[in-house]
Legacy VTK file of the C-alpha trace (Angstrom):
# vtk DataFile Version 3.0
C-alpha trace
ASCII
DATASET POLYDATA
POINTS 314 float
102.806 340.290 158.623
100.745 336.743 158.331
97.991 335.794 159.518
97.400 331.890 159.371
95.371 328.942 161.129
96.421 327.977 164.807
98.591 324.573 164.527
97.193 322.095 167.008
94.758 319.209 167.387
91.989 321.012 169.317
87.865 319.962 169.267
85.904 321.355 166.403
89.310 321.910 164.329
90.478 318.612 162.612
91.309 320.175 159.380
94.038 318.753 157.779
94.464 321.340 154.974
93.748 324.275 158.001
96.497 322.773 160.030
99.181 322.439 156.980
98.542 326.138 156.435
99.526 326.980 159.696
102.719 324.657 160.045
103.843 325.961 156.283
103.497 330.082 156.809
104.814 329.719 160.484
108.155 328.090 158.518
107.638 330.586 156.206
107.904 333.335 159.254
111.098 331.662 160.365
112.999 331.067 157.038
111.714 333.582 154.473
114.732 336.504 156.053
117.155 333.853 156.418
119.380 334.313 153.309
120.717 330.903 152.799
118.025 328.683 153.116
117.070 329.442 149.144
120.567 330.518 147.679
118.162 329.793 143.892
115.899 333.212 145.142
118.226 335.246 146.204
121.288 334.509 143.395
121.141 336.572 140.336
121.715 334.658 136.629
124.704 334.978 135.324
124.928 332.744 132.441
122.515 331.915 129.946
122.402 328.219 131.466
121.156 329.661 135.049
117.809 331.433 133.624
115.958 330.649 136.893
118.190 332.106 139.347
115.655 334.817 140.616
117.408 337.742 142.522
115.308 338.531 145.038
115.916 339.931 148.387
115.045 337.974 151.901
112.423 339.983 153.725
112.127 339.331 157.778
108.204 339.148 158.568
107.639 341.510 161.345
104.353 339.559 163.141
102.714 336.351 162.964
99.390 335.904 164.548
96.736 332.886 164.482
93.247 332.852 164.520
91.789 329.576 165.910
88.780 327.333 164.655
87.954 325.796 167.625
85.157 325.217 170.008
86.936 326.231 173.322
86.725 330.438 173.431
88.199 330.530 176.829
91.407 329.346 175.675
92.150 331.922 173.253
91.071 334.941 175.289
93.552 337.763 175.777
96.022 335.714 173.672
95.714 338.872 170.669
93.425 341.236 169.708
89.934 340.893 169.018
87.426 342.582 166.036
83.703 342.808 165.810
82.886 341.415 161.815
79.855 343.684 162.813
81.851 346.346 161.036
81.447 348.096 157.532
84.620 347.585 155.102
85.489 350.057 153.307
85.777 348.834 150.038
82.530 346.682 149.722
80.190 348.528 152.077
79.609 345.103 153.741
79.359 343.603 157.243
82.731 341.799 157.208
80.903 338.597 158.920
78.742 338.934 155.297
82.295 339.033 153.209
83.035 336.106 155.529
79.730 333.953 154.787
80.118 335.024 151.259
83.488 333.393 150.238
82.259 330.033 152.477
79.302 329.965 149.759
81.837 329.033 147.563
82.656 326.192 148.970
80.062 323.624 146.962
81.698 320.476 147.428
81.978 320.701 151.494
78.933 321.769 152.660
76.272 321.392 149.533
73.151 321.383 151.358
73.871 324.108 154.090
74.598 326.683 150.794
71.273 325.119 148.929
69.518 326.252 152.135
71.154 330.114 152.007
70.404 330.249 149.097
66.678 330.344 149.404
66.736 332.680 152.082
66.166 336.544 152.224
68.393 338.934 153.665
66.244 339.217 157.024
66.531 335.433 157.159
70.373 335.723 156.767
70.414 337.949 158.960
69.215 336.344 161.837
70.870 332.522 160.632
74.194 334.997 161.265
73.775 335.334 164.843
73.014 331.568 165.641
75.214 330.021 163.153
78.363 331.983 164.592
79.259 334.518 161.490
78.201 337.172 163.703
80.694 336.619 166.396
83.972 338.184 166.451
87.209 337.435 164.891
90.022 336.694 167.827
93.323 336.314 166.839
96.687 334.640 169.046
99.263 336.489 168.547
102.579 333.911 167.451
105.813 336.502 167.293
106.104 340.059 167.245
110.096 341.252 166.258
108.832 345.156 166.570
107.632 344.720 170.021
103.525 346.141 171.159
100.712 344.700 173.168
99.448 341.403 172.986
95.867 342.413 172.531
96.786 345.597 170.715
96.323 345.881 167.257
97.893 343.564 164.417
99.514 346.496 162.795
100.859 347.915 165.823
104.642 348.425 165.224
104.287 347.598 161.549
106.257 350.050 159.037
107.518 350.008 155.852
110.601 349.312 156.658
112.680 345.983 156.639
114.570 344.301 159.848
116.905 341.757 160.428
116.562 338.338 159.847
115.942 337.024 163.453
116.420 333.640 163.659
114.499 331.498 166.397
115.407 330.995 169.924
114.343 327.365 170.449
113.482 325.788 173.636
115.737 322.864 175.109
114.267 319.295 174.950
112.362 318.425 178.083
113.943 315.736 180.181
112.830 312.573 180.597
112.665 309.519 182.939
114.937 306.220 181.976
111.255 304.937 181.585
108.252 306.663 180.260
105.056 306.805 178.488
104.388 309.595 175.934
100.825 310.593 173.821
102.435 310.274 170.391
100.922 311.051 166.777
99.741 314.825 165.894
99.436 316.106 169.927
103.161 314.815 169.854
104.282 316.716 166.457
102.208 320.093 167.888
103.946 319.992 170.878
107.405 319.824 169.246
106.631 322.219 166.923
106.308 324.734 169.268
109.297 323.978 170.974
111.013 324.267 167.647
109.633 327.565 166.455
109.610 329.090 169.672
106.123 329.097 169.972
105.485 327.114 173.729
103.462 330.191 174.795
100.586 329.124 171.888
97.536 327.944 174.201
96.832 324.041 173.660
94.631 322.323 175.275
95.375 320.150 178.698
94.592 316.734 178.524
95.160 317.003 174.663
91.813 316.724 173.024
89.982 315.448 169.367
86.574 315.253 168.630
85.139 311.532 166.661
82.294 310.315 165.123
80.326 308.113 167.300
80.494 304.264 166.073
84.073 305.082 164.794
87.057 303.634 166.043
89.754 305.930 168.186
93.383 305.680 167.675
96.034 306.594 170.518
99.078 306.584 169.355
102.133 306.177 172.005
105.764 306.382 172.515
107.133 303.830 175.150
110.565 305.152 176.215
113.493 302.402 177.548
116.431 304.489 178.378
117.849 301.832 180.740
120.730 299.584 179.637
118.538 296.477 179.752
115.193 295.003 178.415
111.841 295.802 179.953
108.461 294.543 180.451
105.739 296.942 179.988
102.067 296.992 180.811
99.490 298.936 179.497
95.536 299.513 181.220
93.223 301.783 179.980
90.243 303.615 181.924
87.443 303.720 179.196
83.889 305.379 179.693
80.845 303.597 179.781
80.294 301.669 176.560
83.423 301.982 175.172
85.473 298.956 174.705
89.514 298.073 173.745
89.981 296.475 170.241
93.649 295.931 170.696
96.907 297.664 172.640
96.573 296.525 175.949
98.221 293.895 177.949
102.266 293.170 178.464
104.987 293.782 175.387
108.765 294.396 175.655
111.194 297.600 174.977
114.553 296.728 174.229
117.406 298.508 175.925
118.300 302.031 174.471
115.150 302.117 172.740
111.722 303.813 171.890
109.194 302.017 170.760
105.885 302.824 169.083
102.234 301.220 169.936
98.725 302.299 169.979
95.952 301.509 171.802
92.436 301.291 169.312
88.764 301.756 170.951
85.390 301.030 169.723
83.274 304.272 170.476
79.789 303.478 171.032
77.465 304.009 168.342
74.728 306.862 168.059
71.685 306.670 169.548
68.405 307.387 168.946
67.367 310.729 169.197
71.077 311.702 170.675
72.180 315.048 170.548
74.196 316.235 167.729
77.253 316.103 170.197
78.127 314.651 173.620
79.853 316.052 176.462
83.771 315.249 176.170
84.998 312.366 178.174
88.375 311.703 179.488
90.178 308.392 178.200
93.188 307.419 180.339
96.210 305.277 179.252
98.433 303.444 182.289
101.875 302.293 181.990
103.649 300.122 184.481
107.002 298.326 184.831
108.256 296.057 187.356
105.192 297.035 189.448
105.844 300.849 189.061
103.884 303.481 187.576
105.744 304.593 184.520
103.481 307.570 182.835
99.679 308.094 182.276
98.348 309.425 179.146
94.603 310.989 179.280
93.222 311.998 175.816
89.574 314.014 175.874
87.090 312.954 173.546
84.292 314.577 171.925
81.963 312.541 170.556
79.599 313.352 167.740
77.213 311.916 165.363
79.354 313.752 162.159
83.083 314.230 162.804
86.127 314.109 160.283
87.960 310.795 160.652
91.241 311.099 162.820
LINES 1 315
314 0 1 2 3 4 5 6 7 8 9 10 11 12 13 14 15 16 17 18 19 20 21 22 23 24 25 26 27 28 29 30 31 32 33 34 35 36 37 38 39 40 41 42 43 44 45 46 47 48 49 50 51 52 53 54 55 56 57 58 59 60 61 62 63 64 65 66 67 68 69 70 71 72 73 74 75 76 77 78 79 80 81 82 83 84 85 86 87 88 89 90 91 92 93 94 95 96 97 98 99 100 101 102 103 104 105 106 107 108 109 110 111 112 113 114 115 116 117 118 119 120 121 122 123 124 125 126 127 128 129 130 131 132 133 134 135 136 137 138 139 140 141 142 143 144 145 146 147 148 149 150 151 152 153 154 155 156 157 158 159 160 161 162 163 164 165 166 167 168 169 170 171 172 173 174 175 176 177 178 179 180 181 182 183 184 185 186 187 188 189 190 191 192 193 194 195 196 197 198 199 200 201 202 203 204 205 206 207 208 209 210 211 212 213 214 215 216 217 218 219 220 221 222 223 224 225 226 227 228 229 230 231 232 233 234 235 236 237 238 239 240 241 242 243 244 245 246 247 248 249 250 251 252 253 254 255 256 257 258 259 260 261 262 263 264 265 266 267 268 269 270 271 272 273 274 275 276 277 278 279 280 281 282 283 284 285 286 287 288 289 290 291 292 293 294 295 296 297 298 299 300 301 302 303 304 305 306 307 308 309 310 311 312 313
């Protein structure tokens, strides 16, 4: 079984390192039964010139589930089973959400001052900074693949023995069609969404529009694909619906797609910068991309934002 970060660009997760995790053990789900895909593992040595040939055995991974880090609860519910970190383990006699807070105080170099401060508290004090800082809450999983069958919500080792099963190798979706023209959201929405096509993953919840949350006074990328299927050159316009106070810094206005092709742009935008006494966060606002041809509509592209006065860069 693994248990791994949810891929996807969602608001309050823009962890690279979280989202390479996820991406690298859901390959791992998919490839580690497959015997060919590392013939150096699974070959024995037989001369004195092959000393790293391994000789291991493929093993099939019977479950994959995903917990998310991510503001939005209600799109995770019911996708897996729930646990309270409320609960004693049995090895340390701890809460698990104190285990949990624990490990994170090892983590000196990303959040120095926070740890300074926990460190000067008592355990009454940690107590309560557990129920408003979110360690208290419970730990909800997604559940990604299950090859022995059970409930979605049921428990993560529900159908697990020690036994080993075939390699089963992924059903992927077909490619969605597509107009002769279109407009696509490109960049890391783009790669999620393909990536659950291609492990067989579409039922993964992700967030409609597609969503990231920025640092206010930052700039906004929106990467696009611009699709010209047709068997001559086209004209293109792009418009974009902004809210109040944000401006474009380049991407819009007329550019041309040869025939056959698909071509790459972006539109940037100048988020406004914080204000005094703001709130550490804003309510999410919907940007929206147009894309005409000839006079036609050819796609629309909305991105939600989340702006905030600290945010990872995109």
């Amino acid at each position: 079984m693994i248990l791994t970060f949810l891929p996807g660009t969602f608001i309050g997760e823009d962890h690279g390192d979280h989202q390479a995790s996820g991406v690298l053990a859901t390959e791992a789900f998919d490839l580690a039964g497959d015997a060919t895909v590392f013939p150096a593992q699974v070959a024995a040595p037989l001369r004195r010139l092959e000393p790293y040939l391994e000789n291991l055995r493929p093993w099939q991974a019977k479950k994959i589930y995903y917990f998310p880090d991510a503001d939005r609860d209600d799109l995770f519910r019911d996708k897996g089973p729930a646990y309270s970190v409320k609960d004693i383990a049995k090895s340390s006699k701890k809460a698990y959400w104190r285990l949990a807070l624990e490990g994170f105080l090892a983590h000196e170099t990303q959040a120095k001052g926070y740890i300074e401060r926990i460190g000067k508290m008592s355990d009454a004090e940690i107590e309560k900074l557990a129920q408003t800082d979110g360690w208290g809450e419970s730990q909800h999983f997604v559940r990604g693949k299950s090859l022995v069958g059970g409930t979605v919500t049921g428990d993560i080792f529900e159908g697990i023995t020690s036994d080993a099963i075939p390699f089963a190798r992924p059903q992927i979706s077909a490619q969605p069609a597509r107009p002769e023209l279109s407009l696509e959201l490109a960049g890391p929405w783009d790669f999620y969404a393909e990536f659950r096509r291609a492990h067989a993953l579409t039922h993964l919840p992700h967030p409609e529009p597609p969503e990231i949350a920025l640092q206010l006074g930052t700039t906004l990328v929106i990467p696009l694909w611009v699709r010209n299927q047709t068997a001559s050159e086209q004209e293109f316009t792009l418009a974009v619906e902004l809210p109040s106070g944000w401006t474009v810094q380049s991407g819009a206005g007329r550019f041309r797609v040869a025939a056959k092709q698909v071509a790459a742009t972006r539109v940037e935008l100048n988020l406004p910068p914080p204000a005094e006494n703001a709130h550490s966060k804003q309510d999410a606002q919907e940007v929206t991309v147009h894309a005409e041809s000839k006079g036609q509509s050819i796609g629309v592209v909305k991105l939600r934002v989340e702006l905030r006065k600290r945010a990872l860069p995109e």
